[in-house]
MIKEVO-497060 format. One record per residue (C-alpha): x, y, z; residue in one letter. Coordinates in pm, 1 decimal, always signed. Each point is the difference from the previous one (the first is absolute). Layout:
% MIKEVO-497060
+----------+----------+----------+---+
!     east !    north !       up ! r !
+----------+----------+----------+---+
!        X !        Y !        Z ! A !
...
+----------+----------+----------+---+
% end
This chain:
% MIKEVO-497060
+----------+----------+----------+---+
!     east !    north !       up ! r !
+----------+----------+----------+---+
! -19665.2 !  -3028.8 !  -1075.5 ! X !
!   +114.9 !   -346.2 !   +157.0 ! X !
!   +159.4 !   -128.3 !   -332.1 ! X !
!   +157.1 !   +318.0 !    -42.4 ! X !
!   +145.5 !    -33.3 !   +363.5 ! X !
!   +103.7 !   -326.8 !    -85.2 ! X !
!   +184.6 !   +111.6 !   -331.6 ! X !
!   +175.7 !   +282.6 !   +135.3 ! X !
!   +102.1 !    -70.2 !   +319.2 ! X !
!    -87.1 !   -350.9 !   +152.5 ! X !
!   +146.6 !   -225.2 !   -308.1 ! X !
!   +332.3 !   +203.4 !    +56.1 ! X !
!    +29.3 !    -10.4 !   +404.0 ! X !
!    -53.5 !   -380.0 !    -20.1 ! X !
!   +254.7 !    -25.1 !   -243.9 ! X !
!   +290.8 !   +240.8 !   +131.1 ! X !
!   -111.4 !   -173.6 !   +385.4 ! X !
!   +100.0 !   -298.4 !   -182.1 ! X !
!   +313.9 !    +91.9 !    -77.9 ! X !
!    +90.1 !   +212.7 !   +287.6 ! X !
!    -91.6 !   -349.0 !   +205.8 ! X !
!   +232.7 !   -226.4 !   -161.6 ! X !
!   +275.8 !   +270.6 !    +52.3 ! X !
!   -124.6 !    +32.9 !   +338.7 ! X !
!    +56.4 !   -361.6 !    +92.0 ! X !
!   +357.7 !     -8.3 !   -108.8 ! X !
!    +90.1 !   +321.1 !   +227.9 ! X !
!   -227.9 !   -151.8 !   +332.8 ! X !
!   +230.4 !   -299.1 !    -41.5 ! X !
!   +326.9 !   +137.2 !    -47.1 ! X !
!    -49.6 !   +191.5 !   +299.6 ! X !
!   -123.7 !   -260.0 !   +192.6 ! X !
!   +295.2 !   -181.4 !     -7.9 ! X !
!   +239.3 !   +250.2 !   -112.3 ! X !
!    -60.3 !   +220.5 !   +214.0 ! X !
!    +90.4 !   +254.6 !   -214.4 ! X !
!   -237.2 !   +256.6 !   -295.5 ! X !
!    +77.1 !    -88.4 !   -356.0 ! X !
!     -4.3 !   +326.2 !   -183.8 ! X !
!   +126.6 !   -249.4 !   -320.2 ! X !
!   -317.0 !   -184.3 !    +15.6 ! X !
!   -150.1 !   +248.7 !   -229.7 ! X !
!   +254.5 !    -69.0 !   -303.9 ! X !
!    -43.8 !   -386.5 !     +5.5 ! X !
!   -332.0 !    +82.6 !   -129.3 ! X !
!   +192.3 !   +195.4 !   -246.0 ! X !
!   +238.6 !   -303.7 !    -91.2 ! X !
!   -273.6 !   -202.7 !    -24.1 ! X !
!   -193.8 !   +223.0 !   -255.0 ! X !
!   +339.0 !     +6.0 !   -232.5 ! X !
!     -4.1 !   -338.7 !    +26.0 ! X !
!   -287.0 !   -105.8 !   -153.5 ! X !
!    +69.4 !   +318.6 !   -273.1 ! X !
!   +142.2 !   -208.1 !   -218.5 ! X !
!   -172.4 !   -299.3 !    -26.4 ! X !
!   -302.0 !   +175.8 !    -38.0 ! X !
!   +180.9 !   +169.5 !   -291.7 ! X !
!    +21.7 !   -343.2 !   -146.7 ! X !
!   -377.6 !    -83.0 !     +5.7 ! X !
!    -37.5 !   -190.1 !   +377.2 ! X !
!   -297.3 !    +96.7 !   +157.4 ! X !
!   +122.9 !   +231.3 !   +328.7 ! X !
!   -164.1 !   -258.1 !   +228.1 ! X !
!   +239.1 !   -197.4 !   -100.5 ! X !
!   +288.8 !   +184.2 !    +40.2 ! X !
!    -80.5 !     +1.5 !   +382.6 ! X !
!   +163.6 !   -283.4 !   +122.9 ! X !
!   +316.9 !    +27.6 !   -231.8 ! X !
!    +26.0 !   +366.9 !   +180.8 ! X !
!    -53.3 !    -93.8 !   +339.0 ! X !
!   +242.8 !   -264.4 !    -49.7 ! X !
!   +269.9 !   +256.9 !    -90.4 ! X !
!   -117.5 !   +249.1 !   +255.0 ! X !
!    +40.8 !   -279.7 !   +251.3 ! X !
!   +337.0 !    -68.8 !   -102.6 ! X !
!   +110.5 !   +354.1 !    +16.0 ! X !
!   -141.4 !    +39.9 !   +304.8 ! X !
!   +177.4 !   -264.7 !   +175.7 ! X !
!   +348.8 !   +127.1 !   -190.7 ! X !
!    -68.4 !   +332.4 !   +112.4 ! X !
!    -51.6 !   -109.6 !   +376.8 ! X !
!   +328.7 !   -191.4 !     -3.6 ! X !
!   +203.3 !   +263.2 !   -119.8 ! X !
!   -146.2 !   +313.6 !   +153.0 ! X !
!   -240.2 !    -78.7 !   +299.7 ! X !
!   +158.3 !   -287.0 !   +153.3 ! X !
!   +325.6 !   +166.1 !   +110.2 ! X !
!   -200.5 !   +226.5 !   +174.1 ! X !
!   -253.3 !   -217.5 !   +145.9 ! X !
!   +118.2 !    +39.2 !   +344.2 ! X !
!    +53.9 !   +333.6 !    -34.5 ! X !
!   -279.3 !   +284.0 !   +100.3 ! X !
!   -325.3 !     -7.3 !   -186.5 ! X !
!   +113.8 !   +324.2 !   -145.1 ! X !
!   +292.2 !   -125.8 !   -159.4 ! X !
!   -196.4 !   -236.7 !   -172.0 ! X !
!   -253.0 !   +261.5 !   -105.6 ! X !
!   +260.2 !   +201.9 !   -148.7 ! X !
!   +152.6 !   -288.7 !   -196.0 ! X !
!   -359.0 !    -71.3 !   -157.2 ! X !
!     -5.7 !   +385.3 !   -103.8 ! X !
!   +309.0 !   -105.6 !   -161.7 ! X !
!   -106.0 !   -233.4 !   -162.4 ! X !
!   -306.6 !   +134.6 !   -103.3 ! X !
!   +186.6 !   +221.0 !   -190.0 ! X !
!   +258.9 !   -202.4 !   -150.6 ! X !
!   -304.1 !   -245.9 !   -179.6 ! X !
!   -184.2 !   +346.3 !   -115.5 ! X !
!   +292.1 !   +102.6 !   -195.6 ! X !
!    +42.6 !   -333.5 !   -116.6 ! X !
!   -312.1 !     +9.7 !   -163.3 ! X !
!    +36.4 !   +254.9 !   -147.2 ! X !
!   +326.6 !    -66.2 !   -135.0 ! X !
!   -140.4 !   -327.3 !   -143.4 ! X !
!   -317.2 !    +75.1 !    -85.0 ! X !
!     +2.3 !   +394.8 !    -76.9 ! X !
!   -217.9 !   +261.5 !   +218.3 ! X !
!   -268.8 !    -15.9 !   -275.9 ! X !
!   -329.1 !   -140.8 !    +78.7 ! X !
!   -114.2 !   -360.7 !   -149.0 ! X !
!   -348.3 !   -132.0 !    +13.4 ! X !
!    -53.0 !   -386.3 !    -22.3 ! X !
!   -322.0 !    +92.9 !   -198.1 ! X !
!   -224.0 !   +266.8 !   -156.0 ! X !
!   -288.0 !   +112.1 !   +152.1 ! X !
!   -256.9 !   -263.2 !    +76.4 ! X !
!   -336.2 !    +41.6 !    -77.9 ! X !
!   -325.4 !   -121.5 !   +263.8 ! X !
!   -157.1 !   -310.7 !    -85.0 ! X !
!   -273.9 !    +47.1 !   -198.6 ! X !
!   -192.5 !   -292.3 !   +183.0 ! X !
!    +86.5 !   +188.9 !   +343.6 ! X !
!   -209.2 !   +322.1 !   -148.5 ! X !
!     -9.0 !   +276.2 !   +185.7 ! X !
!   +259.1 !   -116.5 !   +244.4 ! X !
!   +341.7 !   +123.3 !   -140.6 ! X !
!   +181.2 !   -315.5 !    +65.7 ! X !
!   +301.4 !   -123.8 !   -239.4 ! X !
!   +157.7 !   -354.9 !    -29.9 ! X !
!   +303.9 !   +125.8 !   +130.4 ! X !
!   -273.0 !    +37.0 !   +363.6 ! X !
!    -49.5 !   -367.4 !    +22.7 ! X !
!   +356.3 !    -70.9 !    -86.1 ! X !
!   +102.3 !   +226.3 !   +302.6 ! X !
!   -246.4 !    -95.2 !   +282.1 ! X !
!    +57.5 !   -402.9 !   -120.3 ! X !
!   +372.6 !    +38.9 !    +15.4 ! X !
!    -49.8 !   +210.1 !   +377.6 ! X !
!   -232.1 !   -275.2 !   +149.7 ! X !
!   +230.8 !   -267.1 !   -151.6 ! X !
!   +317.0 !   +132.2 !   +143.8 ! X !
!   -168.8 !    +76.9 !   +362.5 ! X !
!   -159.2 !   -348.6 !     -2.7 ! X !
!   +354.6 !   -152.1 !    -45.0 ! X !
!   +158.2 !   +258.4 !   +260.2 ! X !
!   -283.4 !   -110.0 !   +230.5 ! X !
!   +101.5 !   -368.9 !    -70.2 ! X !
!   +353.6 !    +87.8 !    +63.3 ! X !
!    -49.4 !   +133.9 !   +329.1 ! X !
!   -285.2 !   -201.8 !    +97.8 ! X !
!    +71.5 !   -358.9 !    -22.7 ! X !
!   +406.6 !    -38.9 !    -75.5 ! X !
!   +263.6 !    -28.9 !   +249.8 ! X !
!   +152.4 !   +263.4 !   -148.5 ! X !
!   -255.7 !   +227.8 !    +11.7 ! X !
!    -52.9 !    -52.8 !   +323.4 ! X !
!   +343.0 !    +17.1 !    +90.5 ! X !
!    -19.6 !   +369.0 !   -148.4 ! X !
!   -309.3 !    +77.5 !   +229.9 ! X !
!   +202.1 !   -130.6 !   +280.9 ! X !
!   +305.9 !   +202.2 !    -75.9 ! X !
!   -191.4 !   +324.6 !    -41.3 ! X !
!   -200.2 !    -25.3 !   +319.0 ! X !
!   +333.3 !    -76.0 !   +204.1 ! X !
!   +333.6 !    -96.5 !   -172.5 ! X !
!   +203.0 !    -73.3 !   +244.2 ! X !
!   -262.3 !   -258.6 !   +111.0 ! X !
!    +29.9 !   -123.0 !   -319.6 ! X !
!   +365.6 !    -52.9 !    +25.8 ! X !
!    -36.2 !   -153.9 !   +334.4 ! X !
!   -209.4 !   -268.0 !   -156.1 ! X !
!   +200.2 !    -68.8 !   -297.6 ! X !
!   -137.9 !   +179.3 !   -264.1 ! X !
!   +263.3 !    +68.7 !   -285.0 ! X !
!    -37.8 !   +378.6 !    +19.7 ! X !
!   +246.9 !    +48.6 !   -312.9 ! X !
!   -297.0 !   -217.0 !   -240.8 ! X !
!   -272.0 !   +201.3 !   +156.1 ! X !
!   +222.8 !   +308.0 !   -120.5 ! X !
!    +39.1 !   -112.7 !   -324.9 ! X !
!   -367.7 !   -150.6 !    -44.3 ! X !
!   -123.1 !   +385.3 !   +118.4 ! X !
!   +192.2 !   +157.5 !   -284.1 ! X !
!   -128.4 !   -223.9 !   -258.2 ! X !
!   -331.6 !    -10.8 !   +123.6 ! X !
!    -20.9 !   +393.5 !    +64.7 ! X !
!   +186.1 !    +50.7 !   -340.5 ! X !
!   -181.1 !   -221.8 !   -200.3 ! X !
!   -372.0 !   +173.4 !    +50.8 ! X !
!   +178.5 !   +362.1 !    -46.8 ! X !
!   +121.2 !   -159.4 !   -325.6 ! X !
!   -389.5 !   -100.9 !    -33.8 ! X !
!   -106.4 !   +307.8 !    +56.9 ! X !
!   +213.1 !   +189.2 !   -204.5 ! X !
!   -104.4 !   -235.2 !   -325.2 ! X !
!   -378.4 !    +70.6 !   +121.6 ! X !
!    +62.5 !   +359.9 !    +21.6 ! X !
!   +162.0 !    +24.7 !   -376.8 ! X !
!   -339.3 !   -193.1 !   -131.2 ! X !
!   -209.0 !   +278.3 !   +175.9 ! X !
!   +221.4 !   +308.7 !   -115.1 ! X !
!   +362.7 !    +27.8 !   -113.2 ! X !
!   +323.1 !    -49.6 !    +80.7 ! X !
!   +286.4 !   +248.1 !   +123.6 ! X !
!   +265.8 !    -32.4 !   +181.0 ! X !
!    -95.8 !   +190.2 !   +336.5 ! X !
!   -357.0 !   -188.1 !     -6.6 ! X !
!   +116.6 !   -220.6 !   +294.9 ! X !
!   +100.0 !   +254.2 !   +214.8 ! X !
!   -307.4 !   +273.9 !    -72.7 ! X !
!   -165.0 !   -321.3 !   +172.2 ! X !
!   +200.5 !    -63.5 !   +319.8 ! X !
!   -174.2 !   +290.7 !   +202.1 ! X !
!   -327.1 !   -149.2 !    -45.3 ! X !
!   +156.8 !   -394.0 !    +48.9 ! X !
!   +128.6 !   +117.6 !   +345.9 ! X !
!   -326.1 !   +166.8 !   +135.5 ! X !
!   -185.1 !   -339.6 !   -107.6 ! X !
!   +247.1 !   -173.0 !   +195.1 ! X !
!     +4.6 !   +244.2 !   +259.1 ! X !
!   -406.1 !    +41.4 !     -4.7 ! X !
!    -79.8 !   -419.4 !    -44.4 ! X !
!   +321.1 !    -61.3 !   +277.7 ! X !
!   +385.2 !    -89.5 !    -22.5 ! X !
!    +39.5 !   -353.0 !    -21.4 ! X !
!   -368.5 !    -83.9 !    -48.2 ! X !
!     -3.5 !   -106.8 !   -422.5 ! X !
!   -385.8 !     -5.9 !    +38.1 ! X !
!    +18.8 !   +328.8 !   +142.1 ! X !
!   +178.3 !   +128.0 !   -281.9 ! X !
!   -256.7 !    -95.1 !   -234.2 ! X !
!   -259.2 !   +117.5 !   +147.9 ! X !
!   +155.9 !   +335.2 !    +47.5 ! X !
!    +96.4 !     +5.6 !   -373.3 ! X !
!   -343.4 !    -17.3 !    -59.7 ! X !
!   -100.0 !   +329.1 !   +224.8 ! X !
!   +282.2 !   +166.4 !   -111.5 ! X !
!   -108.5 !    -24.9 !   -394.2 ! X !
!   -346.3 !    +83.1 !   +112.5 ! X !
!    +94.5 !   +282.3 !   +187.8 ! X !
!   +225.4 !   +163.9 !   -271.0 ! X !
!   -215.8 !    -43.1 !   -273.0 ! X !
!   -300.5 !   +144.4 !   +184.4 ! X !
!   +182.4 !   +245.7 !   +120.5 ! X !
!    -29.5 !   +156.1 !   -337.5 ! X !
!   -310.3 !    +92.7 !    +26.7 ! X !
!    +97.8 !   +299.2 !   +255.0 ! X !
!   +372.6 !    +24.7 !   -134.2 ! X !
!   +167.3 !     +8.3 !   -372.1 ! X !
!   +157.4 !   -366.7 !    -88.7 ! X !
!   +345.9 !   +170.2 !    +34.9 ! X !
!    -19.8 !    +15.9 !   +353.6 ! X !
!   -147.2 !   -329.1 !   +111.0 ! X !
!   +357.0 !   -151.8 !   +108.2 ! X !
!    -24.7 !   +227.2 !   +274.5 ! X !
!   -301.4 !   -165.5 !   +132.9 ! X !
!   +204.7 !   -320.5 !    +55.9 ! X !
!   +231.0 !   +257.8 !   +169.3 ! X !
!   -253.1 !   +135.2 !   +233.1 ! X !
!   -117.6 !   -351.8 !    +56.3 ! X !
!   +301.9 !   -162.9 !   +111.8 ! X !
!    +80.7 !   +352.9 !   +261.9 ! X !
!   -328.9 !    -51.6 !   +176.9 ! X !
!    +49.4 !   -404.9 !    +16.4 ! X !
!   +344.1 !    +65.0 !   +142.5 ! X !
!   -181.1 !   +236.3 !   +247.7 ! X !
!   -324.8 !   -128.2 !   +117.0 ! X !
!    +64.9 !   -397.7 !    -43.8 ! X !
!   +377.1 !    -53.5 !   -126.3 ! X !
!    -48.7 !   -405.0 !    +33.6 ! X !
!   -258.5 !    +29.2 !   -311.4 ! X !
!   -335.3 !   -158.4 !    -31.5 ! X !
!   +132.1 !   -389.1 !    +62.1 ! X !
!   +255.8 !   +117.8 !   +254.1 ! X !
!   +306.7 !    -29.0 !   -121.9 ! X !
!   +347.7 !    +91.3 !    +68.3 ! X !
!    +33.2 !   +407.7 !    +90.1 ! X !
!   +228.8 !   +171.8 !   -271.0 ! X !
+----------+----------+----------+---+
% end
C-alpha cells in the first residue's frame, strides 16, 4: 500500500512541487522588486520548452538544452521589459499588470505561429528502472530532481554570498533604501528578469521531460506558481520553494477525494484562504 502511494501520488507531487517552485521563485522576485504580478511569467516556461524542442530533435539530451533555453528566455525577458514594462514602470501597478497580460498573449500566439498548436514530446514514454523494482521511478526522475537541486543550489549561491544577490535582497525588502545607498536599481532590474526568467525557462525544459509540450502549458501553470508564491511569501525565494512543494503535494493528493481534472482548483482554494487568514505567506513576505 506504501509503494503504491508512492507510485501514484507521492513521485508526482514531488515532481510537479518541483516545478511549480522554480516558477514560484521567478514570480516572488519580480514582485519583490517590481512591484508589480507577472501574468507572462507562465509563457517563459513556454519559450523555454520550444527552445530546447529542437535541439532535442537533433539528438541533445534535454538536460542539456537547459541552459541554451534559459539563456534565450533571459534575453527575451530583458527585451521584453525594455520595450513594454519599463515605460510604465512608474506608472500604477495595474498598468503594469495589464501590459504583462499583453504580453502574455502576444508570446502564446507566437508559439504557436512558430511552432504549431500541436503537441511535441521530447521523448516516449519512459519505463521504471528495473533496479528501482517496485518503485516506478524513470531516468527522466533523477534527471529532474538533479537538475531542481542544481539550479536552487546556484540560486541560493546567487542570493547568498554575491553582492548582487544581496543587492536584490536589499532592494526587495526596501528599494528606496537601496537607492539611498547606491545600489544600481536598473542592474538589479535586469539581473531579476534574467534570474526569474532563466528558472521558468528551467522549468519549462523539466516539465517537457516529464510530459509534453503545448503551447498553453506555461500558463495552465501560473495559477498554481502564484499560490506557491503567495503560500511560501512575496519576495521570500525560499518561501517559494517550499510552497511549491505543498502546493504539488496538495494537488496531487487531492485526487484522492476529487477527479484529476479538478485539482487546479485546489491551488485556487489555497491561494483565497492564504490571502485571507495570513496574506504575508508562511516566510512573511510582501502582501499581494
Amino acid at each position: 500500500m506504501a509503494i503504491e502511494f508512492f507510485n501514484d501520488y507521492l513521485l508526482s507531487a514531488l515532481i510537479l512541487g518541483s516545478i511549480y517552485a522554480l516558477g514560484a521563485i521567478g514570480i516572488s522576485m519580480i514582485y519583490a522588486i517590481l512591484r508589480f504580478a507577472h501574468f507572462a511569467h507562465g509563457d517563459a516556461l513556454s519559450i523555454g520548452a520550444y527552445v530546447a524542442l529542437p535541439l532535442v530533435a537533433l539528438g541533445v539530451h534535454p538536460v542539456l538544452t537547459i541552459p541554451i533555453a534559459m539563456a534565450v528566455t533571459a534575453v527575451l525577458a530583458i527585451g521584453i521589459d525594455r520595450a513594454f514594462y519599463k515605460p510604465f514602470r512608474k506608472s500604477q501597478p495595474i498598468i503594469m499588470v495589464i501590459a504583462s497580460f499583453g504580453v502574455a498573449l502576444m508570446i502564446r500566439a507566437a508559439i504557436q505561429l512558430f511552432g504549431g498548436v500541436d503537441d511535441h514530446y521530447y521523448w516516449g514514454i519512459q519505463p521504471p528502472m528495473e533496479a528501482l523494482e517496485p518503485f516506478a521511478i524513470a531516468a527522466k526522475h533523477f534527471y529532474i530532481f538533479g537538475s531542481v537541486i542544481a539550479l536552487i543550489g546556484a540560486t541560493h549561491y546567487l542570493l547568498a554570498y554575491t553582492r548582487t544577490g544581496k543587492a536584490m535582497r536589499a532592494m526587495s525588502d526596501d528599494a528606496d533604501l537601496a537607492r539611498i545607498t547606491g545600489i544600481g536599481t536598473e542592474k538589479i532590474v535586469i539581473w531579476t528578469w534574467i534570474v526569474g526568467a532563466a528558472l521558468a525557462a528551467a522549468a519549462g525544459v523539466l516539465l517537457g521531460m516529464d510530459t509534453r509540450i503545448r503551447p498553453d502549458m506555461g500558463w495552465n501553470l501560473l495559477l498554481p506558481m502564484f499560490a506557491a508564491a503567495i503560500l511560501g511569501g512575496l519576495g521570500r525565494p525560499y518561501g517559494a520553494i517550499a510552497g511549491g512543494l505543498v502546493i504539488g503535494a496538495m494537488e496531487e493528493l487531492s485526487t484522492l477525494v476529487i477527479p484529476g481534472d479538478y485539482k487546479s482548483a485546489v491551488a485556487f482554494a489555497v491561494m483565497v484562504l492564504v490571502l485571507i487568514i495570513r496574506p504575508q505567506g508562511i516566510f512573511k513576505g510582501r502582501v499581494l
